[in-house]
N, C-alpha and C positions, 0 to 999 in steps of 0.2 A: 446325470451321465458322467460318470466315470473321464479321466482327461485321457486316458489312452483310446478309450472309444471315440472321442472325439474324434483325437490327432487319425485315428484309423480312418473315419470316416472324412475327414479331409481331405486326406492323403486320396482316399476314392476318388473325388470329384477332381483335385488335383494331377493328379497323374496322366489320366487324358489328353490335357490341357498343354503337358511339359514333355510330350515326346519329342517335338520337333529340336527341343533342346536338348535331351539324352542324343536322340540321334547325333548332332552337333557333335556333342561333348565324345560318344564314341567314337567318330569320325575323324576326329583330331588325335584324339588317342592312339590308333591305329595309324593314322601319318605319321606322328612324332615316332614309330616305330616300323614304317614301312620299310626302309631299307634294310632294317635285320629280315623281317615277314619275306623280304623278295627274295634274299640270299638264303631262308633256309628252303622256302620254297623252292629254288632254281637248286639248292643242292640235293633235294627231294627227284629231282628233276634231268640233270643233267648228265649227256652220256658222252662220249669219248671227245668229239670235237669242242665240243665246249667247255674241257676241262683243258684246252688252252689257251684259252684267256685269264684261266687262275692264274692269282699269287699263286709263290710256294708255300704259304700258309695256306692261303680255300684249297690246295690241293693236299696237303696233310687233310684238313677236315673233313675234304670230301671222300678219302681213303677210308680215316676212322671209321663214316658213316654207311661204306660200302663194304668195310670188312663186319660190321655189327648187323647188315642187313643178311649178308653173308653166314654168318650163327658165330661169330669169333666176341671171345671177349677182347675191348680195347681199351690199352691207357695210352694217354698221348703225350707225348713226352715236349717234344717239341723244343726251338728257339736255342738261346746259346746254353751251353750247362748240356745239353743232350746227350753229350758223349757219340755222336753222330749214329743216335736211334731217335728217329722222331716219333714212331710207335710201339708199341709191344704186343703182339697179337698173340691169344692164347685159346689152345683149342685141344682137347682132349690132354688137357695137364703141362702140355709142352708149348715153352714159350719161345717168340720170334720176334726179333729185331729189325723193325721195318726201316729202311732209308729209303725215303718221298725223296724226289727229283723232279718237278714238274721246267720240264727242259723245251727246248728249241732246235737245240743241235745234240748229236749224241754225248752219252755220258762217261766219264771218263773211270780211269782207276781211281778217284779220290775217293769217289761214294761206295765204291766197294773196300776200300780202307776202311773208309769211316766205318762203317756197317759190321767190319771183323771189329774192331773196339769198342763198337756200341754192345755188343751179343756176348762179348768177353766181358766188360765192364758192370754189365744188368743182369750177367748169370742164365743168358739165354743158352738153348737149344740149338735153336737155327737161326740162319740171315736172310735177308735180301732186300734188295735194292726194289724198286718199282717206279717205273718213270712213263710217261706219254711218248717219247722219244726214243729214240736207241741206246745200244752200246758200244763204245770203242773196242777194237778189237781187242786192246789191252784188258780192257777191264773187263772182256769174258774172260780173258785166257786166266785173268786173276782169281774170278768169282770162282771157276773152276777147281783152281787150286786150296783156293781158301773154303771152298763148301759153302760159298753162297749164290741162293735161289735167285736169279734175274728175271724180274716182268716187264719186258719193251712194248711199246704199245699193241700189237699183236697179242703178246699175253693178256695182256691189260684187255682188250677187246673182247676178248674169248671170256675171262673169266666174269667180265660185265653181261656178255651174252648167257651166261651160266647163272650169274646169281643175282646180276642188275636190278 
């Protein structure tokens, strides 16, 4: 007998024997990794109220993931160096400069600043801001002016109810 047939037919009798320890071993495996597993899970998951509790990071990612569910291509830009686009969403050739504000109180003229220099800086198309919260009257009258898109949570709601 051949030593592979052997090891083969070991391994037969063995393997029965050594579930309770794969179990084990994948069980651990999947803890050591549970807290990514819950987070992508709950961002698979979650719908306007519970997007505030996000960081302003899970709230970029959970954008990213709901403009890709959406049909949009996404890069994410993100953190400092952004030029105050934290995404870039692209959809029928024409690209947009997302600024995430995942807020508490309304949002002011900064992020619609930021958003005209991010869309100018990245060679974008269009802007807009997108926040769980509001807008300052300032920074509609701004958006306005400068040509960019605002999603206050109302938006936000509606276009989750749309393509959530």
């Amino acid at each position: 007998m051949s030593a592979l047939t052997e090891f083969v037919r070991d391994l037969g009798w063995a393997l029965p024997r050594m579930w309770p320890i794969l179990a084990v071993v994948v069980a651990a495996a999947l803890l050591a990794r549970a807290d990514r597993l819950w987070a992508w899970w709950r961002g698979l998951q979650l719908g306007l109220d519970h997007v505030d509790a996000l960081s302003g990071e899970d709230f970029e990612v959970w954008l990213e993931r709901f403009y890709r569910r959406a049909g949009w291509q996404v890069r994410r830009l993100g953190g400092s160096g952004d030029f105050g686009c934290d995404l870039i969403i692209s959809y029928g050739g024409y690209d947009t400069a997302v600024q995430a504000k995942r807020s508490s109180k309304p949002v002011g003229v900064g992020a619609v600043q930021e958003v005209v220099a991010g869309r100018q800086h990245h060679g974008c198309h269009y802007a807009m801001v997108v926040t769980n919260s509001s807008f300052t009257v300032a920074a509609v009258q701004l958006a306005q002016t400068c040509g960019v898109e605002l999603w206050d949570r109302e938006r936000l709601a509606a276009e989750l109810e749309r393509y959530g």
